[in-house]
C-alpha positions in Angstrom: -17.5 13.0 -52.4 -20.5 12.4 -50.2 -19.8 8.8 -49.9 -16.2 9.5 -49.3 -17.2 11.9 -46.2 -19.6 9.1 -44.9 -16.3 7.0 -44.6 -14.2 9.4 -43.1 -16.9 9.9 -40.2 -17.2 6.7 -39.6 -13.5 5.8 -39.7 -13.0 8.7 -37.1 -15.8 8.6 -34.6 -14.4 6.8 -32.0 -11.5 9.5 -31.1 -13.0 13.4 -30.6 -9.3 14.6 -31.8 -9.8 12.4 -35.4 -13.0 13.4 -35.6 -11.9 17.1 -35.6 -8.9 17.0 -37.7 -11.5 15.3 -40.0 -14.3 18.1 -40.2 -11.3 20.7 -40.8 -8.8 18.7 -43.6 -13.0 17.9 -45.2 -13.8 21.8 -44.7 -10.1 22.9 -46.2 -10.8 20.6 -49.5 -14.2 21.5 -49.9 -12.7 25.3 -50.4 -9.8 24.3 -51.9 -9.5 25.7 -55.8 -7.8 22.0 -56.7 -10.8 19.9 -55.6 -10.4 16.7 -54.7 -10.4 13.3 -56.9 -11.2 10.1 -55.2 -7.6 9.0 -55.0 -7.0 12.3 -53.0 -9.6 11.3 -50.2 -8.4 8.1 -50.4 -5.2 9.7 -49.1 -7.0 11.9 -46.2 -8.7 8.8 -45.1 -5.3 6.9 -44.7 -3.7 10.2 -42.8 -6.9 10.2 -40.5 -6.4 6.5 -39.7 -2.9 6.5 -39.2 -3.9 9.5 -36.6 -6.7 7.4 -34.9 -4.3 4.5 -34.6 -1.5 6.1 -33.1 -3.6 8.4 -30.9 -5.4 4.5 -29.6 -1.5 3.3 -29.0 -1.1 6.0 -26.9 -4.4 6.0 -25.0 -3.2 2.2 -24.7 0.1 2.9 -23.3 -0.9 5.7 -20.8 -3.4 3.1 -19.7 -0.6 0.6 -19.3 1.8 3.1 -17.4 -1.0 3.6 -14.8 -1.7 0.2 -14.4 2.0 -0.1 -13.7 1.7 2.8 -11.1 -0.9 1.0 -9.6 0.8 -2.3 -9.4 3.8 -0.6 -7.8 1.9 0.8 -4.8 -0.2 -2.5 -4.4 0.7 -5.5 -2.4 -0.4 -8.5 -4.3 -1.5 -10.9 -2.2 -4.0 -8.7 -0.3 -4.8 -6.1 -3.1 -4.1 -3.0 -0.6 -1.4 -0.7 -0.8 2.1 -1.7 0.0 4.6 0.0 2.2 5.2 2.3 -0.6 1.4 3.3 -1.2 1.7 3.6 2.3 4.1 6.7 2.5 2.0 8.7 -0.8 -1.1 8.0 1.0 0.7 9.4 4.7 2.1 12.4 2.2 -1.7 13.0 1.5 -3.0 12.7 4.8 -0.8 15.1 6.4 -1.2 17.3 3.2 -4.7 17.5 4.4 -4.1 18.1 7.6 -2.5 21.3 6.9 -5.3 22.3 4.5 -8.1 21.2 7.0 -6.0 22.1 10.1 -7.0 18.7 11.7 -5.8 15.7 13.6 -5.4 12.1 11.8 -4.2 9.0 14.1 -1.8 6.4 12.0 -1.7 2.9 13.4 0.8 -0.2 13.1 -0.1 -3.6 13.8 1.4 -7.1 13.7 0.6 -10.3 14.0 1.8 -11.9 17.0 3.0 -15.9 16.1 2.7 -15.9 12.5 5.3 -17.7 11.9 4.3 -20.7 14.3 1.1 -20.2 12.1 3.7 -20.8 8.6 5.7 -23.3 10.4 2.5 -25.6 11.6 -0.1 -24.9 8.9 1.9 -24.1 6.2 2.4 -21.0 4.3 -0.3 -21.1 2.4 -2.8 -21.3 5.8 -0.4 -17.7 6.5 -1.8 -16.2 3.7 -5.3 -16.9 4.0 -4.6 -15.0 7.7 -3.3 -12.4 5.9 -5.5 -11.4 4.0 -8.2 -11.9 6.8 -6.9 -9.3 8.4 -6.6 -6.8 5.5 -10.0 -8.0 5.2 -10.7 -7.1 8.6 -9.2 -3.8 8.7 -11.2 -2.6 5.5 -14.3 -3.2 6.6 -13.8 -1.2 9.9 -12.5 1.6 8.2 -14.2 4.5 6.4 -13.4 5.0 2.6 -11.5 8.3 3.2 -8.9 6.3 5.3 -6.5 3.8 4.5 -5.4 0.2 5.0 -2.0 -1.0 4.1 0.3 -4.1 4.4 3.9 -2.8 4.5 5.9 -6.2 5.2 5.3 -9.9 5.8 2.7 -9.5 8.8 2.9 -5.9 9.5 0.1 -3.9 8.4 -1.1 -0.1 9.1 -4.0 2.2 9.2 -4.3 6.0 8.2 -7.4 7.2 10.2 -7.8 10.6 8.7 -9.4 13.7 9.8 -10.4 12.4 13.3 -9.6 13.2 16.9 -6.9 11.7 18.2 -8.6 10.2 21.5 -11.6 9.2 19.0 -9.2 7.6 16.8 -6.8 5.8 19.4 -10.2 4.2 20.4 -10.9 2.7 16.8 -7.4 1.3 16.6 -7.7 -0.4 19.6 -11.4 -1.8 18.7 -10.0 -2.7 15.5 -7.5 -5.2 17.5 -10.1 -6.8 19.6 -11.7 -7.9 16.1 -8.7 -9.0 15.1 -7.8 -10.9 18.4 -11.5 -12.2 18.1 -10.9 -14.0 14.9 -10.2 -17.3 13.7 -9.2 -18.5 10.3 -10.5 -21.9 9.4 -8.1 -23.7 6.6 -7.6 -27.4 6.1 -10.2 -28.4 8.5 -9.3 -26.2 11.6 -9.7 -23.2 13.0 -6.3 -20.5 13.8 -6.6 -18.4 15.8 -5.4 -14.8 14.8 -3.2 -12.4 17.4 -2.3 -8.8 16.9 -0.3 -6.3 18.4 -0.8 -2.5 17.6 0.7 0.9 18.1 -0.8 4.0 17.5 0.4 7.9 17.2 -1.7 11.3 16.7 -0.4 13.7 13.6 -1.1 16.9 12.0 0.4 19.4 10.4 3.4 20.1 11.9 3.9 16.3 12.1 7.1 14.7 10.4 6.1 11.6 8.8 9.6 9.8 9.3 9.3 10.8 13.5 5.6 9.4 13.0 5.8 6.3 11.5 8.7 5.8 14.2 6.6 6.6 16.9 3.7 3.9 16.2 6.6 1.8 15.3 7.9 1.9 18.9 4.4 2.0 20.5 3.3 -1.3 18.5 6.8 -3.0 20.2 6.0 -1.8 23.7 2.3 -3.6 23.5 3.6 -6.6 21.6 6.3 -6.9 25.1 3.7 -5.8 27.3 0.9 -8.6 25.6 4.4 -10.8 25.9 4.1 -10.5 30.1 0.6 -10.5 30.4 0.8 -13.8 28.5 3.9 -15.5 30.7 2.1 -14.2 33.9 -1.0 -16.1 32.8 0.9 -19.1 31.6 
């Protein structure tokens, strides 16, 4: 009986819910006026691992659903959310602004020639800008904020729990980076152009009218970068 005990334990003490069921069918047998033969824990033993295996298949497939999750909010080739982790993490951020009763600032930005960039380097050379500038915009962001590419070469930024002025400011510094960079690939160096739009939100903010508004403000600098850049010409 000892040995078969020994066996049980070690057969369950990978999963805490086994391991319990174990101590209590062992307890129940032990005071049990039919006591037990060796083909009888034989057949506990087989119950108990049966229980362990399909308690792993489900630790295995709840760990498979989430990674699923994960993969639906991710973009791939840059490994930050996509345009729909985009709206959760908005839903969170303004969430918190009504709990906080704070400002946030969200941001839009797009590349300006990218697809000159695809049609002279190749598409390949596009995605190495790419993810330079997701690159780019994590590292001059704080953890609690978020960085996400929601189409081809349109990106955003939640800034949260900031003032807006404050947070305006970042935006914009985080496009002189940007505007600053070059990519090198194949032997040269591209250059890498932005064009950004920003809007203030709290509480009271609908996240459809914001991500409108920074829509429309990143158009009216890309026209407005547009003239400077024909004037100059």
């Amino acid at each position: 009986m000892i040995e078969q005990k020994s066996k049980l334990k070690d057969k369950t003490a990978i999963n805490p819910y086994v391991s319990k069921l174990a101590s209590k069918l062992m307890r129940t047998a032990a005071n049990a006026e039919m006591k037990f033969d060796s083909t009888g824990w034989q057949l506990i033993t087989e119950v108990l691992s049966f229980a362990a295996a399909a308690e792993q298949r489900m630790s295995e497939q709840q760990d498979r659903i989430a990674y699923l999750e994960q993969l639906s909010v991710t973009d791939e080739l840059t490994g930050i959310p996509n345009r729909r982790g985009l709206r959760l993490a908005l839903g969170q951020a303004l969430a918190s602004a009504a709990r906080h009763q704070e400002w946030g600032v969200l941001g839009f930005l797009d590349l300006d020639g990218f697809k000159d960039i695809n049609d002279v380097h190749g598409h390949m050379a596009g995605d190495a800008v790419l993810r330079f500038v997701a690159k780019t915009l994590k590292q001059h962001v704080r953890p609690s904020d978020v960085v996400a590419r929601i189409a081809g070469d349109e990106f955003a930024v939640i800034l949260n729990r900031c003032d807006p002025e404050q947070g305006i400011d970042r935006l914009r510094a985080l496009q002189s980076s940007i505007n600053e960079g070059k990519v090198r690939y194949g032997g040269t160096r591209i250059p890498v152009k932005c064009s950004i739009g920003t809007h203030p939100f709290n509480a009271a903010t609908d996240p459809s009218e914001l991500i409108e508004a920074a829509d429309q403000a990143m158009y009216r600098d890309k026209d407005t970068r547009k003239g400077k850049h024909l004037r100059s010409a």
